[in-house]
C-alpha positions as CSV (number, residue, x, y, z in Angstrom):
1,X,-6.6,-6.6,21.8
2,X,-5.5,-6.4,18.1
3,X,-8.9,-6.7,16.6
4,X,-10.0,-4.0,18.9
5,X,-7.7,-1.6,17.6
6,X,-8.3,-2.7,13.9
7,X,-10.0,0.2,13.3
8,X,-11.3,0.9,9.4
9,X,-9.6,4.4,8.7
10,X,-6.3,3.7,7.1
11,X,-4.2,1.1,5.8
12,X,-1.3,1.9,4.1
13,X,1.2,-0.1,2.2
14,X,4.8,-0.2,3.9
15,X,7.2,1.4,2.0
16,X,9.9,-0.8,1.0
17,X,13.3,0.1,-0.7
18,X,16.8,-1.1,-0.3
19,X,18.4,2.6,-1.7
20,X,16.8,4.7,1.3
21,X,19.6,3.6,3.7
22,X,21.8,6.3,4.7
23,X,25.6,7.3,5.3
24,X,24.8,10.4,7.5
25,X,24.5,9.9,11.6
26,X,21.2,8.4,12.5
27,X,19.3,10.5,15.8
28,X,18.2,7.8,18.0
29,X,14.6,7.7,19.0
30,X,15.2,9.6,22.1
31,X,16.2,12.6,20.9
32,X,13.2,12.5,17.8
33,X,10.7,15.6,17.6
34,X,8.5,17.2,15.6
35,X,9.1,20.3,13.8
36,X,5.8,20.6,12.2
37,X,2.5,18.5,12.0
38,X,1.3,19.0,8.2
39,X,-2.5,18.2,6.9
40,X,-2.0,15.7,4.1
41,X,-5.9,14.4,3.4
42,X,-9.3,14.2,5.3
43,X,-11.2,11.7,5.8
44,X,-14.7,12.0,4.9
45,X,-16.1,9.8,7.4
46,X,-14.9,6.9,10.3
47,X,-15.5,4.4,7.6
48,X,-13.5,5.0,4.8
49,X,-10.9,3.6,4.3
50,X,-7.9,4.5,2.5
51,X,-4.5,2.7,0.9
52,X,-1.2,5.0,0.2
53,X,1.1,4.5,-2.3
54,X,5.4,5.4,-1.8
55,X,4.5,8.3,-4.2
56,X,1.3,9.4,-2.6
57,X,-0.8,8.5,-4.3
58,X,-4.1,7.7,-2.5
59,X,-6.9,4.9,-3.1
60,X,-10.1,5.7,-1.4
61,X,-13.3,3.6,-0.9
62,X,-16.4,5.6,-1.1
63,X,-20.0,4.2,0.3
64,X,-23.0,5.7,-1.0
65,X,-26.5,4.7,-1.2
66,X,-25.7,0.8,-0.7
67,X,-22.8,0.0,-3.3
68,X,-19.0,1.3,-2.4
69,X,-16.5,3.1,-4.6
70,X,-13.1,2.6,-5.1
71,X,-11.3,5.8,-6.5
72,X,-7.4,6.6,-7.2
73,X,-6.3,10.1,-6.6
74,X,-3.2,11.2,-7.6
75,X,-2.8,15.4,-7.6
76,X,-6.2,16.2,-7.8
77,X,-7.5,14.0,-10.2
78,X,-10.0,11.4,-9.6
79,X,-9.9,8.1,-11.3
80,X,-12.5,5.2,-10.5
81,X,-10.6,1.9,-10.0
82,X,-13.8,-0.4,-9.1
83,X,-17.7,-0.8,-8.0
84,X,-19.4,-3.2,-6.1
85,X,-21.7,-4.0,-3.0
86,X,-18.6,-4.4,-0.7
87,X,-14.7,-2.9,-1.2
88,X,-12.5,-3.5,1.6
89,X,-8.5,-3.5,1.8
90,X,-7.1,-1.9,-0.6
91,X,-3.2,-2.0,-1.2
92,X,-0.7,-1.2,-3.7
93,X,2.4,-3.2,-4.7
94,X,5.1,-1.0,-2.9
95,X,6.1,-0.1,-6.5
96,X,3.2,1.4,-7.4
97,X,2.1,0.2,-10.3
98,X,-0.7,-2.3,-9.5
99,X,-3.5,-2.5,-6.8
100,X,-5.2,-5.0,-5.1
101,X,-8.9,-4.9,-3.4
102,X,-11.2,-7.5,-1.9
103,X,-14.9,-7.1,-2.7
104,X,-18.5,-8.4,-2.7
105,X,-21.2,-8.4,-5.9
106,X,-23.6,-8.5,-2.9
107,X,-24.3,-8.5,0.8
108,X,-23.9,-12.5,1.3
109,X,-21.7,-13.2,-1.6
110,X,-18.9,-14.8,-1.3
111,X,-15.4,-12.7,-1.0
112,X,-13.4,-12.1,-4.1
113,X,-9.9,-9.9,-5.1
114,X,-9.2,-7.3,-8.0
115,X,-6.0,-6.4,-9.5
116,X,-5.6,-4.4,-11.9
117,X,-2.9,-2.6,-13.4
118,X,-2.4,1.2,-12.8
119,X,-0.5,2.2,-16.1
120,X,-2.3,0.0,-18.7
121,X,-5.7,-0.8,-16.6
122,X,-5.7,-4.8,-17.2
123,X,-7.7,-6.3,-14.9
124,X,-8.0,-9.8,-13.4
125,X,-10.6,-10.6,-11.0
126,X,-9.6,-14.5,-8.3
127,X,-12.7,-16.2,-7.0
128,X,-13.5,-19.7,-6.2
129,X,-17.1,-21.4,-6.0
130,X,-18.6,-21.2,-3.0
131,X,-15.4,-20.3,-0.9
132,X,-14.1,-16.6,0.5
133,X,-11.2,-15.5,-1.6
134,X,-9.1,-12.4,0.1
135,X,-6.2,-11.0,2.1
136,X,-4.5,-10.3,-0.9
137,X,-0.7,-9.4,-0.7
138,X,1.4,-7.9,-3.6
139,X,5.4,-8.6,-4.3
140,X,7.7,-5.8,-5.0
141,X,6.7,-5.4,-8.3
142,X,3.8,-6.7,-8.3
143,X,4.2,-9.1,-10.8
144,X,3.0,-12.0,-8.2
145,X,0.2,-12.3,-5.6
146,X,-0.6,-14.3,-2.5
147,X,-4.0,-14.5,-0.8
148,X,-6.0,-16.4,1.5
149,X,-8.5,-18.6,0.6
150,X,-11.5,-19.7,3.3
151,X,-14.1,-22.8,3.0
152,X,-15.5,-24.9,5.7
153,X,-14.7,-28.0,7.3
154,X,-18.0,-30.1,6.9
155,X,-16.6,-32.8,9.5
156,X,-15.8,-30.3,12.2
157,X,-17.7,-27.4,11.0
158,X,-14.3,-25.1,11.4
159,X,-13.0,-22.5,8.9
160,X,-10.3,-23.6,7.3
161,X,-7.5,-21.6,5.3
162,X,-5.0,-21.4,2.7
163,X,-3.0,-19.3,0.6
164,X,-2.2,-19.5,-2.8
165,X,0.4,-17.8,-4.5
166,X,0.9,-17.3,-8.2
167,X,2.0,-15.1,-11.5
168,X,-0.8,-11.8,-11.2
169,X,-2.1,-12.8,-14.5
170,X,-2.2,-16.3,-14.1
171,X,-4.6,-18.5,-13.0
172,X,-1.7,-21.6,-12.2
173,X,-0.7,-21.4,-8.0
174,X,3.1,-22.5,-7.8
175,X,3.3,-22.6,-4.0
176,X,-0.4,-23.7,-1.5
177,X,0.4,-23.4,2.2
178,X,-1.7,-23.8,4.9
179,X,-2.8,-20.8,6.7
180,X,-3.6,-17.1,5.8
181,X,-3.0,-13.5,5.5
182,X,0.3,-13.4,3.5
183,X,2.6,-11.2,3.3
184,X,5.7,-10.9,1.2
185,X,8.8,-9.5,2.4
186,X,11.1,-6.2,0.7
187,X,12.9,-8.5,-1.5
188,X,9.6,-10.7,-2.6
189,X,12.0,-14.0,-1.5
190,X,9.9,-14.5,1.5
191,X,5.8,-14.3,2.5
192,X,4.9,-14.0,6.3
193,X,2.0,-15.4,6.8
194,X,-0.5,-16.6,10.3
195,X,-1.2,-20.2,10.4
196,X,-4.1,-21.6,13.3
197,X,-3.5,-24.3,15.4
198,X,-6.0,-25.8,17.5
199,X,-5.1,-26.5,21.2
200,X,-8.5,-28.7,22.0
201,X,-11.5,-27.0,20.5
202,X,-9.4,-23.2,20.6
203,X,-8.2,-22.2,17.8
204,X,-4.5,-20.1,18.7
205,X,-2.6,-18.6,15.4
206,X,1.4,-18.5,15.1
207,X,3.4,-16.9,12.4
208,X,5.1,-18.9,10.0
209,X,7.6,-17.5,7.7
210,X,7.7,-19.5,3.7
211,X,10.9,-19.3,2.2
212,X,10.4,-19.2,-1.6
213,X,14.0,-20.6,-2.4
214,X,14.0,-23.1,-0.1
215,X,10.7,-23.8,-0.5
216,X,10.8,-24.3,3.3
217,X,8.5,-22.9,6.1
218,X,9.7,-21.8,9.7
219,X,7.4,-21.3,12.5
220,X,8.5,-18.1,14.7
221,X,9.7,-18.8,18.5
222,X,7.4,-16.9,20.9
223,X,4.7,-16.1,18.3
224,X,1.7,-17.7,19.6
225,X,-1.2,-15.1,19.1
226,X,0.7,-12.7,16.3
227,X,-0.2,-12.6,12.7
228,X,-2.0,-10.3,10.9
229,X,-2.1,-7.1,9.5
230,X,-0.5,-5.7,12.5
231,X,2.9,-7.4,11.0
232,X,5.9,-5.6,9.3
233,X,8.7,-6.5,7.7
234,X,12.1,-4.5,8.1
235,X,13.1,-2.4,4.9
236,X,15.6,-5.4,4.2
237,X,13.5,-8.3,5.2
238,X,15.5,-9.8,7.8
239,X,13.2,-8.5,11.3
240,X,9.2,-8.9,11.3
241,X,7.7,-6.6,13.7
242,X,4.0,-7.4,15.6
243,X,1.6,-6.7,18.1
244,X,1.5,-9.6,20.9
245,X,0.6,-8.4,24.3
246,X,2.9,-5.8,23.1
247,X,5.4,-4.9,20.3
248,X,7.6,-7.9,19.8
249,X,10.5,-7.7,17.2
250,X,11.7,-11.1,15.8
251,X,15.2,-11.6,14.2
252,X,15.0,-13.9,11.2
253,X,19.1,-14.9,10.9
254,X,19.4,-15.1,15.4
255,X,16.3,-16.0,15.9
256,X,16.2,-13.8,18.9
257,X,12.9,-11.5,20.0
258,X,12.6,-8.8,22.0
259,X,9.5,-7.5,23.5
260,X,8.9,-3.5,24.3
261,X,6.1,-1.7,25.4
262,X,2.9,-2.5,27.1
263,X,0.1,-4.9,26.3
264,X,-2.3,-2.9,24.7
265,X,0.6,-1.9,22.2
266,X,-0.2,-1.9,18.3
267,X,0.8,-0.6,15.1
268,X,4.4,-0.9,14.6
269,X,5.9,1.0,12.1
270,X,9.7,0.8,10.8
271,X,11.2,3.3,10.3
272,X,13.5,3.4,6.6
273,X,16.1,3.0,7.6
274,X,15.3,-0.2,10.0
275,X,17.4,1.4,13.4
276,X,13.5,2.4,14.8
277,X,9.8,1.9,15.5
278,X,7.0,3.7,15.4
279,X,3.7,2.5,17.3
280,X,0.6,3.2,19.0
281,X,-0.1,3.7,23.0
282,X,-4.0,3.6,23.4
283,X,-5.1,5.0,27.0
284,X,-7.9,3.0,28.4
285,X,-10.8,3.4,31.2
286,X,-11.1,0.4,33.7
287,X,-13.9,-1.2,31.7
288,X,-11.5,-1.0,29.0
289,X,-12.4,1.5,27.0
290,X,-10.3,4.3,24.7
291,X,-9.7,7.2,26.1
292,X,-7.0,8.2,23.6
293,X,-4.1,7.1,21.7
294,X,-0.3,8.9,21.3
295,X,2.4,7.6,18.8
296,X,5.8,6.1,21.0
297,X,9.3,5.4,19.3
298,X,11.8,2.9,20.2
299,X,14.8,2.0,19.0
300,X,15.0,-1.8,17.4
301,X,16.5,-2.9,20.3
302,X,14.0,-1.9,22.6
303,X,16.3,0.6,24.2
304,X,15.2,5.1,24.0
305,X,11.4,4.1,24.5
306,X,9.5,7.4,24.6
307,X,6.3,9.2,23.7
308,X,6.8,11.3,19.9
309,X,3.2,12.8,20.8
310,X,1.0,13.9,23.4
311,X,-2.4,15.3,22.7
312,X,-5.2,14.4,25.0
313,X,-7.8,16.2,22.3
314,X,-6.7,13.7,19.5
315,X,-6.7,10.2,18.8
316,X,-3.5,9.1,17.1
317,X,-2.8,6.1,15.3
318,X,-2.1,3.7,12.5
319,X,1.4,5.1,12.0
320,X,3.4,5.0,9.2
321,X,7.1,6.2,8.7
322,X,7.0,7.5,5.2
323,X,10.7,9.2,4.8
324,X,13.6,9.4,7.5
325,X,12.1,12.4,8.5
326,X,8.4,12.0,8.2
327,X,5.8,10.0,9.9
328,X,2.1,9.9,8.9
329,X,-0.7,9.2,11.1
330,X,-4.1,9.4,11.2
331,X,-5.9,11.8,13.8
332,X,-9.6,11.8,14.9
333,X,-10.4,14.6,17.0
334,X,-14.1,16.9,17.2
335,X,-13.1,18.4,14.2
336,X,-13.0,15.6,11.8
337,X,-10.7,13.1,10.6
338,X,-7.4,13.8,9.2
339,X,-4.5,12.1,7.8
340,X,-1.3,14.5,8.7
341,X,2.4,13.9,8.3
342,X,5.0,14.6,11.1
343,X,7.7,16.1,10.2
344,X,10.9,14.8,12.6
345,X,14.5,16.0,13.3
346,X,15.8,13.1,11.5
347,X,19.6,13.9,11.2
348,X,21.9,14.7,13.6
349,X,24.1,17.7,12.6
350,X,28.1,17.1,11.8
């Protein structure tokens, strides 16, 4: 189900940081509402595709007449980051001060990433001969990179992957592990990441978990099929949240999961604080097909499950909790596509 639900409209970088826990009585997610829906951007069209940074600032990917364009807006003011025949994925390093793309010089070209710096405008562009180089993950600061790297087994004709990570600027992997789509946690000590394992000819992913002091990797109890872009750290880096046949929250230190929601569940979202989730409910037809989707909260310990919206004239999803009181999503209805914030009840009152 998660690849039907990868839909191209947003990707947003989570928004890490240690300081954003509070003293003040947390509301549990039973008792959140929303006091306001504000417009925050539209979408030009179903296809673009847009990253957002922890201070708003927005990278968009523009497609016109064959070749796509990657822009940074930031209050008003358009800045062109990159051209080519292909831009996909953008992210930001949850600092905000570098971004990341993967992109194509032409149609059948292989895959390659950009970084480049969004105070001094260095750039460094990662390819390798004849293999796809992408999934590219940013630490904290963005001062080091992970990504996947794809080539071909000629003996079994498989795909085959690893990731490399190393300095941004540097040309010199320190750490290769088998498998792909990386991502670091808050504190940059860890990278998530899916490894495939074949059972007979099938090929069945699992998360694995790399450990950069220990230089150790741990595969996750219970995570056959997970992995992804669908995956989230908690604000301190000691949960990972995913879509398996449902959202499924994995302690790092117990190693304890708990499973909430429905199958068709996707797009978990911690909240800042780490006591909640955010994710999306899509509604389908027999033959399987969307009707609609509303955003759902649950507590982290699956307890309070309930639906935040309901609106049968809007598709909801790919959440994101951007403040303790604020969630963005990204709506579709007749009337275009819009990115809007809701604004919660986040505190309760002394």
């Amino acid at each position: 189900m998660k690849g039907l639900f990868a839909l191209l409209g947003i990707f947003i970088i989570p928004l890490y940081g240690q300081e954003i826990i509070q003293q003040r009585p947390i509301i549990p997610a039973g008792q959140l509402k929303i006091l306001e829906r504000v417009d925050f951007w539209e979408l030009p069209s179903i296809k673009t595709e847009v990253a957002i940074a922890k201070d708003r600032r927005i990278a968009q990917i523009e497609r016109k007449k064959g070749m796509c364009y990657l822009y940074l807006i930031s209050k008003g003011a358009k800045r062109l980051i990159a051209q080519a025949q292909r831009i996909y994925h953008p992210v930001f390093s949850p600092d905000g001060s570098k971004m990341a793309y993967g992109f194509r010089t032409e149609r059948k070209a292989k895959g390659q990433i950009g970084i480049v710096d969004l105070q001094t405008g260095k750039k460094r562009i990662i390819h390798q001969e004849g293999k796809n180089v992408g999934w590219v993950s940013l630490s904290s600061s963005g001062d080091s990179v992970a990504y996947g790297v794809e080539s071909k087994e000629a003996e079994f004709k498989r795909r085959k992957y690893h990731i490399e990570i190393c300095p941004t600027w540097e040309d010199n992997p320190w750490v290769v592990l088998k498998g792909n789509v990386p991502i670091w946690s808050p504190k940059s000590d860890k990278i998530a990441y899916t490894r495939i394992e074949y059972e007979g000819i099938r090929g069945v992913p699992y998360i694995w978990v790399y450990d950069l002091k220990t230089k150790r990797s741990l595969k996750l109890k219970n995570s056959k099929g997970g992995g992804g872009m669908d995956l989230r750290w908690s604000p301190i880096g000691v949960k990972i949240a995913d879509s398996i046949e449902g959202i499924i929250m994995f302690d790092l230190e117990s190693g304890d999961t708990v499973r909430i929601g429905k199958f068709e569940d996707h797009s978990p979202t911690w909240s800042p604080d780490g006591s909640k989730l955010a994710f999306v409910r899509p509604y389908l037809t027999e033959k399987g097909e969307l009707l609609n989707e509303d955003i759902f909260v649950v507590n982290e310990d699956g307890s309070d499950l309930r639906n935040l919206t309901t609106t049968p004239d809007v598709i909801e999803n790919r959440p994101i909790w951007l403040s303790p009181n604020e969630i963005l999503v990204r709506a579709e209805s007749r009337k275009g596509i819009q990115i809007e914030i809701l604004k919660l009840n986040q505190w309760k009152r002394r």
